[in-house]
Every structure is written in structure tokens, then in C-alpha cells.
N, C-alpha and C positions, 0 to 999 in steps of 0.2 A: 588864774584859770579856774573858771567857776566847775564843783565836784556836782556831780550827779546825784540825785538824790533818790536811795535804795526804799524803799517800801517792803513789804512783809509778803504782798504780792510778787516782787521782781523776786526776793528768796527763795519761794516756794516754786516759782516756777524754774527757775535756775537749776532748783538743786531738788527737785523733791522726787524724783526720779528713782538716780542714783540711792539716796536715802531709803526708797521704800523697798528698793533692791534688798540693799542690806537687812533691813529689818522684816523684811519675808511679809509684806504688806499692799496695799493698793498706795497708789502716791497722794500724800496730804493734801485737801482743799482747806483747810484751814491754819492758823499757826499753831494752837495747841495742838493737834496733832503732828505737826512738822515737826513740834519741840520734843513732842513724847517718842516720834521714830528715828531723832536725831539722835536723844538717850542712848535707845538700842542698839542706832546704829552705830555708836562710840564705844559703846561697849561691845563688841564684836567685832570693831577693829582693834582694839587692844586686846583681847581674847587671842586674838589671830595677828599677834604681836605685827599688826602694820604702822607704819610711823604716821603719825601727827593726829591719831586719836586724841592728844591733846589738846587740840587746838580746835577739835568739836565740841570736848568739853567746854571751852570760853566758850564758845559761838552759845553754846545753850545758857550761861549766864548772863550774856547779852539780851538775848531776846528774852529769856526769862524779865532780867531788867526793865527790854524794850515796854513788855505787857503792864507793866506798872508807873511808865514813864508818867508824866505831868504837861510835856510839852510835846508837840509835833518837831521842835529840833531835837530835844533829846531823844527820843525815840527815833529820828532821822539819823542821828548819831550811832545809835546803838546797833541800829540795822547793818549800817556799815561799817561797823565792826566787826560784826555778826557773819558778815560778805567776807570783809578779810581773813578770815578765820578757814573758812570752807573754802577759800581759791581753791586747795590740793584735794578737793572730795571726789572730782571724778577721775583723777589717776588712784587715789583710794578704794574705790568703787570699782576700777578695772583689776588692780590688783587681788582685790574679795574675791573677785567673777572668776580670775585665772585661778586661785586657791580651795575652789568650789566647785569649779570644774565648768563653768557656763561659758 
């Protein structure tokens, strides 16, 4: 069964939302920014001890990664790892909103 393949676009639009929430921002149009509010926003779920801040932190070595790949599969790779990483971002992001009061 052939896998979908993630782009920097499908991320940004998926999650960049949630992300800019967190990080008290407008939502990223690009990935360097997405990467730089993902930062914030991992560190401000672990700040506000919610679980799987860890698993932003991979996401942002991935697509750090992604930005210096050689290939369009590895970087196609990297994206979607990047994906699996952030599945729990937006029960993340609900939990922030209830603990902030939004």
C-alpha cells in the first residue's frame, strides 16, 4: 500500500495553527518559521509540564534535517517523520488553551 507523501506545505498547513497558538504569534507561511514557533512552542509545553513536548523536540530535528536533505526522498522522509511526531499537537494545543484559560 503505497504512503502519501508529506511535504513542508501539508505540515505547515496541518499544524501551523495550533503552533502559532502556542507561541503567541501569526501562523507560519514558511518552514523556518514553523521551525522557529515549533522551538517555542516545545518549550512551553514542557514549561507547562504537558506530555509529548518531546516528541516536538524530534519533529524539529527532522525538518531541521529535512532543510539540508540532498534528496526529495529523504526529505520526503524526513517530513514524515516530522508528521509522526506532531500527531498529539492538537490535543497539545487544547490542553495549553484550557491551562491559559481560552
Amino acid at each position: 500500500m503505497p504512503t502519501a507523501t508529506i511535504t513542508e506545505t501539508d505540515l505547515i498547513r496541518r499544524y501551523a495553527d495550533d503552533i502559532a497558538y502556542v507561541a503567541e504569534e501569526g501562523p507560519a507561511a514558511d518552514l523556518d518559521t514553523f521551525i522557529s514557533q515549533l522551538r517555542t512552542a516545545a518549550r512551553r509545553f514542557e514549561l507547562s509540564r504537558i506530555d509529548g513536548h518531546a516528541a516536538l523536540d524530534a519533529a524539529v530535528i527532522h525538518l531541521d534535517e529535512a532543510e539540508v536533505a540532498f534528496g526529495d526522498a529523504d526529505r520526503s522522509a524526513l517530513y514524515s517523520q516530522a508528521d509522526r511526531m506532531l500527531y498529539h499537537l492538537g490535543d497539545m494545543a487544547d490542553e495549553y488553551r484550557e491551562m491559559v484559560g481560552d
